[in-house]
ROTISE-707238 format. One record per residue (C-alpha): residue in three letters; x, y, z; residue number from 0. Coordinates in Angstrom, 2 decimals. Layout:
BEGIN
ALA	X	Y	Z	NUM
...
This chain:
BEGIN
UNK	73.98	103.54	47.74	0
UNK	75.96	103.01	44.41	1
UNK	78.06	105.77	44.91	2
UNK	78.17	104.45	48.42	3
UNK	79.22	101.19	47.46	4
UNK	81.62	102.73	44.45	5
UNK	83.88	104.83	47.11	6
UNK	84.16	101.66	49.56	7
UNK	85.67	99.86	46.57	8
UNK	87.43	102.49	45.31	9
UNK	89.49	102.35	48.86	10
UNK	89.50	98.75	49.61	11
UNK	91.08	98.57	45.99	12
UNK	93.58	101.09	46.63	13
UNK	94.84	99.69	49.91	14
UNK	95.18	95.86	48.24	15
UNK	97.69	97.75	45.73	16
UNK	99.24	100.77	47.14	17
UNK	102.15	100.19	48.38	18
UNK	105.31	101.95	48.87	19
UNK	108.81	101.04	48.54	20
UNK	110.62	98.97	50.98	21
UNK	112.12	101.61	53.41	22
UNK	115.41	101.66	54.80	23
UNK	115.60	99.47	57.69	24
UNK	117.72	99.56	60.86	25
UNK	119.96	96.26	60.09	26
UNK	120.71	94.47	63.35	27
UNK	118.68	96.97	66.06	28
UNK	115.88	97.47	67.00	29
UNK	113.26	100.30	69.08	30
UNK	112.34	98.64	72.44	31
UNK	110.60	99.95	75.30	32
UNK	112.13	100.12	79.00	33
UNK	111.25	101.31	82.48	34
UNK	113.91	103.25	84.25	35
UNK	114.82	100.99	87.56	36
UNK	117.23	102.89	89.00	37
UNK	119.63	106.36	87.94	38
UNK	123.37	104.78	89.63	39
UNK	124.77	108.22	89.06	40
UNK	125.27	111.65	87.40	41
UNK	128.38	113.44	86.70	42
UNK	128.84	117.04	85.24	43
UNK	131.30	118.55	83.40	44
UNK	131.91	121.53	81.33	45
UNK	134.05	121.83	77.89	46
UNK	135.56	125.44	76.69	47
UNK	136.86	128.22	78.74	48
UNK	133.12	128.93	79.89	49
UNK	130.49	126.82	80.79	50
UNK	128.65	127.07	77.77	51
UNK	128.15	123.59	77.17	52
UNK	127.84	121.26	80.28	53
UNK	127.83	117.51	79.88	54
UNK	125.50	115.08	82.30	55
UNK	126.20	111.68	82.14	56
UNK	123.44	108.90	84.18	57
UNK	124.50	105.50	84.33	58
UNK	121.02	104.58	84.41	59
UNK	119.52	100.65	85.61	60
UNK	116.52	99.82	83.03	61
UNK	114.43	96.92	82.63	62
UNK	113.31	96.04	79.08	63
UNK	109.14	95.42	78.63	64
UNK	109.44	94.41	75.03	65
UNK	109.81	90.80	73.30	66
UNK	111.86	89.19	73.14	67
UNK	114.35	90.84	75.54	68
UNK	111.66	91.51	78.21	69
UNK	112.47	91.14	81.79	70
UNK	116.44	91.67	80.72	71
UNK	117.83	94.47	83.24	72
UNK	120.87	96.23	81.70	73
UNK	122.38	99.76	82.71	74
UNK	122.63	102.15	79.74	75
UNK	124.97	105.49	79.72	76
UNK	123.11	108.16	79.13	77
UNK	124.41	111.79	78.41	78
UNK	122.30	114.94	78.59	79
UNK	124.00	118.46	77.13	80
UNK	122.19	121.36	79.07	81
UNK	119.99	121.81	75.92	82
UNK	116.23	121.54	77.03	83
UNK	115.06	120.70	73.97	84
UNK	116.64	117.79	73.36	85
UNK	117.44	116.38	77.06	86
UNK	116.03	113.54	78.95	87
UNK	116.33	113.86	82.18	88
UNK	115.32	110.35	83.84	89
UNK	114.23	109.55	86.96	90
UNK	112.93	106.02	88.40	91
UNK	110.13	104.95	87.27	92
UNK	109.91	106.71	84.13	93
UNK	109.53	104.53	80.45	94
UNK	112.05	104.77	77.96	95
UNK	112.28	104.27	74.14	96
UNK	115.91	102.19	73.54	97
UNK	117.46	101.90	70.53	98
UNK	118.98	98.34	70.51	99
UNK	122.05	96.80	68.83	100
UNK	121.16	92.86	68.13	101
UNK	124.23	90.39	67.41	102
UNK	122.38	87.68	66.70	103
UNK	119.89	87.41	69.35	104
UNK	121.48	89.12	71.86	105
UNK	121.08	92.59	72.90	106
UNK	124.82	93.83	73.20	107
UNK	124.26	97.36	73.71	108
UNK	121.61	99.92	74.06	109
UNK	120.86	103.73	73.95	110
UNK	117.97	105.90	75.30	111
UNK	116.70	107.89	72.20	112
UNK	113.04	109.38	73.88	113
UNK	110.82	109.46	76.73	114
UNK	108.06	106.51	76.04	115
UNK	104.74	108.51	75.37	116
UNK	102.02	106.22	73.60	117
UNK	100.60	105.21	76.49	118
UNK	98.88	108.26	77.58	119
UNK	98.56	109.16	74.07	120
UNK	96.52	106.18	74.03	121
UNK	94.43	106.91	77.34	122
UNK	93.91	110.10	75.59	123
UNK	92.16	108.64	72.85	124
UNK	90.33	106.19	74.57	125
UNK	88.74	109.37	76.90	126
UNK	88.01	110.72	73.31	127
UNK	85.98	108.11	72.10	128
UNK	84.46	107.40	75.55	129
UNK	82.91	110.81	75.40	130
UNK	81.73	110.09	71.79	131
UNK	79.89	107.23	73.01	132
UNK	78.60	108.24	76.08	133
UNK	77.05	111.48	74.61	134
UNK	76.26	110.99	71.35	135
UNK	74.90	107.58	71.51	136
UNK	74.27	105.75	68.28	137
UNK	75.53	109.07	66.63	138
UNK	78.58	108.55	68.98	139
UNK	79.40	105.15	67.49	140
UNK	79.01	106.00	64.09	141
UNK	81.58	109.32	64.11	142
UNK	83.81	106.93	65.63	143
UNK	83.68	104.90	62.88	144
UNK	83.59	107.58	60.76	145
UNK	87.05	108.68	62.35	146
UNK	88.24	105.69	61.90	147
UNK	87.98	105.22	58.34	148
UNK	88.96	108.58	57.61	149
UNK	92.52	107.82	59.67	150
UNK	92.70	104.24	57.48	151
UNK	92.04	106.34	54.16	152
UNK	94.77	108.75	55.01	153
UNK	97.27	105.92	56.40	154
UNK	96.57	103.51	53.53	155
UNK	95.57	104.92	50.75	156
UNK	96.89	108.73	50.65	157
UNK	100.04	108.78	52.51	158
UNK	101.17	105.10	50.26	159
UNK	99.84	107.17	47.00	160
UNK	101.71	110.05	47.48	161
UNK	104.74	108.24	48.59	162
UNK	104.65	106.02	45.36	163
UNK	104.87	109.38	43.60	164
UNK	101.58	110.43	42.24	165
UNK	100.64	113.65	41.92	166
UNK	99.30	115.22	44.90	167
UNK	95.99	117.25	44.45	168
UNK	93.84	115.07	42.07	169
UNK	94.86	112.10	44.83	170
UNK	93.66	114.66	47.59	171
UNK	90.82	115.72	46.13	172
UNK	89.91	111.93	45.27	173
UNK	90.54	110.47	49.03	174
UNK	88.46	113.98	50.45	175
UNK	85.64	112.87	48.10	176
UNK	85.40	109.39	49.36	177
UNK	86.17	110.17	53.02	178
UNK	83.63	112.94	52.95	179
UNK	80.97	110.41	51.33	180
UNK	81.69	107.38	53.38	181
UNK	81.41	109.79	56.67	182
UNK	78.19	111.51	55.28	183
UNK	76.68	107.89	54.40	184
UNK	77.70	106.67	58.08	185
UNK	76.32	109.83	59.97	186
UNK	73.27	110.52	57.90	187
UNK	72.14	107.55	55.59	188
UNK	72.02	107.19	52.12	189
UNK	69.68	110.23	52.29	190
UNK	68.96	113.23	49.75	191
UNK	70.52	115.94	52.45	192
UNK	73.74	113.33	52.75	193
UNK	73.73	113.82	49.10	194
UNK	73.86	117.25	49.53	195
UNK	76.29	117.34	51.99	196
UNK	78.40	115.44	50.16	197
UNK	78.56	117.81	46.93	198
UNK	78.61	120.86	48.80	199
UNK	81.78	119.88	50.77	200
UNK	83.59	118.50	47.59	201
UNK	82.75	122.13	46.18	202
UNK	84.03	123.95	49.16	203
UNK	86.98	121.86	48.76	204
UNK	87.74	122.29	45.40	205
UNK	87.82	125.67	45.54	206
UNK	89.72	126.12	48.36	207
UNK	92.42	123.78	46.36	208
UNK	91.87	125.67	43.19	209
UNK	92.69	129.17	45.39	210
UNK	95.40	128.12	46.98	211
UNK	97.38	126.51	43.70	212
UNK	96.56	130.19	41.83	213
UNK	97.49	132.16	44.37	214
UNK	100.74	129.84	45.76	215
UNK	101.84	129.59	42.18	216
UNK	101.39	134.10	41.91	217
UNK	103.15	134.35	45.34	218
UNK	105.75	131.21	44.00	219
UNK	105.03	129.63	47.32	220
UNK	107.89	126.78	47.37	221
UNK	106.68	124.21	49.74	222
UNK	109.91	124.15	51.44	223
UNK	108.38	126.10	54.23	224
UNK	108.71	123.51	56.85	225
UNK	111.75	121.94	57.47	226
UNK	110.00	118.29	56.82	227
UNK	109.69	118.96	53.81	228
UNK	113.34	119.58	52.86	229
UNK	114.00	116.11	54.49	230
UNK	111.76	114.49	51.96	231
UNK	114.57	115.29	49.38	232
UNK	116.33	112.86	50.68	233
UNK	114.37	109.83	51.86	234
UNK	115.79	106.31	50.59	235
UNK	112.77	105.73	47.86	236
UNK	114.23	108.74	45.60	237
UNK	110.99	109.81	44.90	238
UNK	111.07	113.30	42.87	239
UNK	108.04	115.17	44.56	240
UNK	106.12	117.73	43.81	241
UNK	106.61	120.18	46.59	242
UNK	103.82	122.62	45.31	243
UNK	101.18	119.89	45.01	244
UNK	102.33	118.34	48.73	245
UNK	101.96	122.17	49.99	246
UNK	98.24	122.37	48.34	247
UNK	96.99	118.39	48.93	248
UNK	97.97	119.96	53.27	249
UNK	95.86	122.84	52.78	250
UNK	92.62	120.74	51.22	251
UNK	92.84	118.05	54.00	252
UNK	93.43	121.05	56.51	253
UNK	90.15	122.64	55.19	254
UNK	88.65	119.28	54.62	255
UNK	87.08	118.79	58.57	256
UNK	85.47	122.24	58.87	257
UNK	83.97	122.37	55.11	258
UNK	82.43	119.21	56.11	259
UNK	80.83	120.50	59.12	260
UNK	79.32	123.34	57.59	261
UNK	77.99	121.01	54.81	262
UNK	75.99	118.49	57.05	263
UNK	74.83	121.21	59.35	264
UNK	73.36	123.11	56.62	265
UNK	71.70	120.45	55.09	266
UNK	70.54	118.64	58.31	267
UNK	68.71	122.27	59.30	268
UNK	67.02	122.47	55.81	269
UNK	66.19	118.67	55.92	270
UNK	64.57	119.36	59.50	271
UNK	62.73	122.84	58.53	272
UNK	61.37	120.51	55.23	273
UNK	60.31	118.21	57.72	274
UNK	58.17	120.44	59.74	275
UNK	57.01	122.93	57.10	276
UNK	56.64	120.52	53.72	277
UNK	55.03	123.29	52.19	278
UNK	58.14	125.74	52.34	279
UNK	58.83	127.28	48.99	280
UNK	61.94	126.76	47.11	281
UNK	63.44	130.27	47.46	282
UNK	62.53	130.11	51.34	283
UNK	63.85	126.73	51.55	284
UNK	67.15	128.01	50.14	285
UNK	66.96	131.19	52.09	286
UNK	66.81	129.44	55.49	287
UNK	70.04	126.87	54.65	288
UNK	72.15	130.55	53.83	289
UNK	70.93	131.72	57.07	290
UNK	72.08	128.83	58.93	291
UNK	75.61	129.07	57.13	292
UNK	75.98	132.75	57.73	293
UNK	75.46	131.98	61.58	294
UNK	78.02	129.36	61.78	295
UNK	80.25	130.74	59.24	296
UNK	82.31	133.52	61.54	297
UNK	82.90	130.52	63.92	298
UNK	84.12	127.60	61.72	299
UNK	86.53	130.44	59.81	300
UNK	87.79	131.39	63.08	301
UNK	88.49	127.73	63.73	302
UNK	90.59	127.73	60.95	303
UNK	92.39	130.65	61.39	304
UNK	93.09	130.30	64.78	305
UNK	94.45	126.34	64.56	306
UNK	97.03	127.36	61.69	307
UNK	98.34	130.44	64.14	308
UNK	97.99	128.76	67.61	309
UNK	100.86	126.08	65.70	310
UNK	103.20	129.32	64.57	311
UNK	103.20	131.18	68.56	312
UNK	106.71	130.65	69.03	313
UNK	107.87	132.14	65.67	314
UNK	105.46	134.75	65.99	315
UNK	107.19	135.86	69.14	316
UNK	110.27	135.42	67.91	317
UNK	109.15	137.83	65.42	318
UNK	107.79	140.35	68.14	319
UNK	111.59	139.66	70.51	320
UNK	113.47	140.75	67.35	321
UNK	111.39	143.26	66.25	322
UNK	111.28	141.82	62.46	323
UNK	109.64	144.53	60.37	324
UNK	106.13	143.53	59.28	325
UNK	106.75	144.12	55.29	326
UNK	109.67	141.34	55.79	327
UNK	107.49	139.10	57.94	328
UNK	104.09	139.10	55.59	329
UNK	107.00	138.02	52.81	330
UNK	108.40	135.58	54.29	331
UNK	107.57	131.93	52.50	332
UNK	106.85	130.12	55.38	333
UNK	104.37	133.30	56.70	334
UNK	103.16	133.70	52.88	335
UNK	102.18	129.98	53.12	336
UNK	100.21	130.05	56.72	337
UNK	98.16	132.75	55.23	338
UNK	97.09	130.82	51.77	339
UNK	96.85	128.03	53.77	340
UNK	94.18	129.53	56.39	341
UNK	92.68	132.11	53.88	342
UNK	92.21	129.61	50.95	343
UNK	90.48	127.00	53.42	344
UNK	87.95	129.94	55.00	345
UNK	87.29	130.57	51.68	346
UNK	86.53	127.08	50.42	347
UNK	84.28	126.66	53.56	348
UNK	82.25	130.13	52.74	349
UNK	81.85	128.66	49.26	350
UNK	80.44	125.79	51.10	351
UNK	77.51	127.55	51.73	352
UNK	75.63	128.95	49.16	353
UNK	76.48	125.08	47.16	354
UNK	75.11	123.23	49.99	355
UNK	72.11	125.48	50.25	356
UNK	71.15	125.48	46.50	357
UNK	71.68	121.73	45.97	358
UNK	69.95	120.91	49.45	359
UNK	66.95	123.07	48.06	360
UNK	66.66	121.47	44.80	361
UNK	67.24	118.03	46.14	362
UNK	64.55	118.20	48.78	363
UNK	62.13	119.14	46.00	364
UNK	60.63	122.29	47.67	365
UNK	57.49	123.38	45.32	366
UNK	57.90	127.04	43.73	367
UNK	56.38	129.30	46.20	368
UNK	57.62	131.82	48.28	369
């Protein structure tokens, strides 16, 4: 309970003090929501001796659904260029992002920047938490607020920290702790197999932290893999970052979710085979929680694996169109990274294991008998 009580004011602190620099704001506009009313027309027209680039201009009738311009019908030009990833094509009916030009408090002109998308976002989440609920019960209810609080930690506490500058992995590895103890406290109770949950993920973690900084720093992994990153360089805060440490604090959080299943599970299982056989020796005790983790351990380092390459599809067939050579592909920094990043977490989630199983032995004070 004091440790408990220690990480709940460690984060309540942090989000009454972190706070980032004032961002650069959009002087006179602002993002407002519309619904497409009607699309008055559409034009084409092609530039260059071929029609390699085609030009598709709607004169398009929306309504605006946000304060305090709501109910204001206004018709907006809108040009699409034949490039699919970046068109909107609109049709009535359809809800629109605008970006708005303000002149004092009137909306003088407006452009359609994106498709609006939070709301079924929203109903998506909502079916989520529904099925929490409805299934799991009490158990339900408390992952949600579990989830919860792991979301606020990362919006308010991690993202604000790094942002302000400091240094990445000690601030991951800080926020994992407490997220994993707050959820283990929530799920399980102040209990001795919550306790052992709790250090077995922060091991697992660790580790896979530790791995990935010693072998990113061998294979001098940049952290410029991702074009995001390289946009960071020049944000208005000015903030010099530390690429490498951003690169490893993504690959603890990534690893974070599935070391923490394996941790409860193992320790709930040896908690529940206590339960029913107190007289269980030590060795046996510890024997039976490996067990457990070997069965589940295949599964949750496929489930790794496979959500770090199910993201890189298209550039793996991009590899496969072009027939990129495999020695240039495997050396490639943004390949070089998805591999650290999904081998370093499997590991950290196999080290899981044998601490959970150890510490949930000794914890559970299982006599010396075999």
């Amino acid at each position: 309970m004091v440790v408990l009580l220690f990480v709940l004011g460690l984060i309540l602190c942090s989000v009454a003090w972190v706070q980032t620099e004032p961002s650069a704001s959009y002087d006179q506009g602002e993002f407002l929501k519309a619904r497409v009313l009607e699309v008055v027309k559409s034009t084409s027209s092609s530039q260059g001796d071929i029609t390699e680039f085609i030009q598709d201009t709607q004169q398009v009738t929306v309504e605006i659904l946000d304060e305090p311009f709501k109910g204001d019908v206004l018709t907006v030009t809108h040009a699409n260029t034949g490039h699919l990833a970046y068109d909107i094509v609109l049709e009535k009916g359809d809800k629109v992002l605008l970006w708005g030009e303000i002149e004092g408090n009137t909306l003088v002109n407006a452009y359609i920047t994106d498709y609006v998308r939070d709301d079924y976002l929203i109903y998506l989440v909502i079916a989520f938490v529904l099925m929490l609920v409805l299934l799991g019960g009490l158990r339900g209810i408390k992952s949600v607020i579990s989830l919860g609080i792991t979301g606020a930690a990362i919006a308010f506490v991690l993202l604000p920290m790094l942002l302000k500058g400091f240094s990445p992995i000690p601030t991951t590895v800080l926020v994992s702790a407490a997220v994993s103890t707050v959820t283990f406290v929530i799920i399980g109770g102040p209990t001795k197999k919550t306790l052992a949950a709790i250090i077995g993920t922060t091991g697992g973690v660790v580790v896979a932290g530790v791995l990935a900084l010693l072998v990113g720093n061998a294979a001098h992994l940049t952290g410029f893999s991702e074009e995001e990153a390289m946009m960071l360089m020049y944000i208005p805060q000015n903030i010099s970052f530390d690429f490498k440490g951003l690169l490893f604090a993504g690959i603890i959080i990534g690893a974070l979710g599935a070391v923490m299943d394996v941790g409860m599970s193992i320790a709930s299982a040896m908690d529940e085979i206590k339960k029913v056989n107190p007289s269980l020796g030590l060795l046996r005790l510890i024997g039976a929680g490996m067990n457990v983790g070997r069965d589940i351990m295949g599964t949750m380092a496929n489930t790794l694996i496979l959500a770090y390459t199910g993201a890189a599809i298209p550039l793996m067939l991009l590899f496969m169109a072009y027939e990129t050579p495999l020695v240039k592909v495997i050396n490639l920094d943004m390949i070089a990274t998805e591999v650290v990043r999904a081998m370093a977490g499997s590991i950290g989630l196999i080290v899981a294991i044998p601490i959970t199983a150890v510490v949930a032995g000794f914890l559970l004070k299982a006599p010396y008998n075999h």
